[in-house]
N, C-alpha and C positions, 0 to 999 in steps of 0.2 A: 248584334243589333243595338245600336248605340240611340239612346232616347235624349234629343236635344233638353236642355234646363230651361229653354221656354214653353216650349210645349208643354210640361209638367206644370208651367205654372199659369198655362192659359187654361190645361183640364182644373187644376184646383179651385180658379177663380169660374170657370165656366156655369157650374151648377149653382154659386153665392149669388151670383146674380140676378139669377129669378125669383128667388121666394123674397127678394130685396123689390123688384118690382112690382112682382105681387101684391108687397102691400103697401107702396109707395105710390101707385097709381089706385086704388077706391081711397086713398087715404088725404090724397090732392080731389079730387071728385069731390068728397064728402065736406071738405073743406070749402072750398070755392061753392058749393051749392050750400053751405050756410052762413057764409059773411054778409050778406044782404040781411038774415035773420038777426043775426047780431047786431049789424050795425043800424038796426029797427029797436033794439030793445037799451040802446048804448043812450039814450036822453033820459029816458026813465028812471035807469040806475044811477046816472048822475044826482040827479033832481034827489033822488032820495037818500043816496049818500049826502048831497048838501044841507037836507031835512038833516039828518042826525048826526051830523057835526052841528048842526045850530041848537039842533035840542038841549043836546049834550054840553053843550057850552053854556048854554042855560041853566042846565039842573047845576055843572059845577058851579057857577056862580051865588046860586042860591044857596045851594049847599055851605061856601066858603062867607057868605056872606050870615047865614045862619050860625056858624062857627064861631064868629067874630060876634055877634050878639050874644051866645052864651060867655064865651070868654068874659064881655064887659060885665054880663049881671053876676058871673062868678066873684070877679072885683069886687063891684059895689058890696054884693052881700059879704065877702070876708071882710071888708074895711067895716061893715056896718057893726060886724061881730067884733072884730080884733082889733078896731082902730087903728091897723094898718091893713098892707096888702100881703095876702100868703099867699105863696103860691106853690 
């Protein structure tokens, strides 16, 4: 009794197939019944990722700009001491 090589290869894919769709169907369901929620919640995240990119852009300027004022009073006071500049 001679078993064809498709046959062997339609049992092997036969059973792959189901636990394949078992969870490919709750898993398109579960999706499509939360995109409306997400795309509810998709301005607010914006809105607040653009808050802290502005914040943050802020505090670095501050910061860099704070930087740049102690630099200078480092100056002034070593020139005030040393009569030149040390660095």
């Amino acid at each position: 009794m001679a078993v064809d090589k498709a046959q062997i290869r339609l049992k092997m894919y036969d059973g792959a197939r189901q636990p394949t769709l078992t969870w490919i169907v709750p898993l398109l369901a579960f999706s499509v019944g939360c995109v409306p929620v997400v795309h509810r919640n998709v301005p607010s995240f914006a809105n607040a990722v653009t808050l802290a990119t502005e914040n943050s852009k802020s505090a670095f300027d501050a910061m860099e700009q704070q930087h740049e004022d102690v630099q200078a009073e480092r100056t002034v006071i070593s020139y005030e001491k040393h009569g030149s500049i040390q660095r």
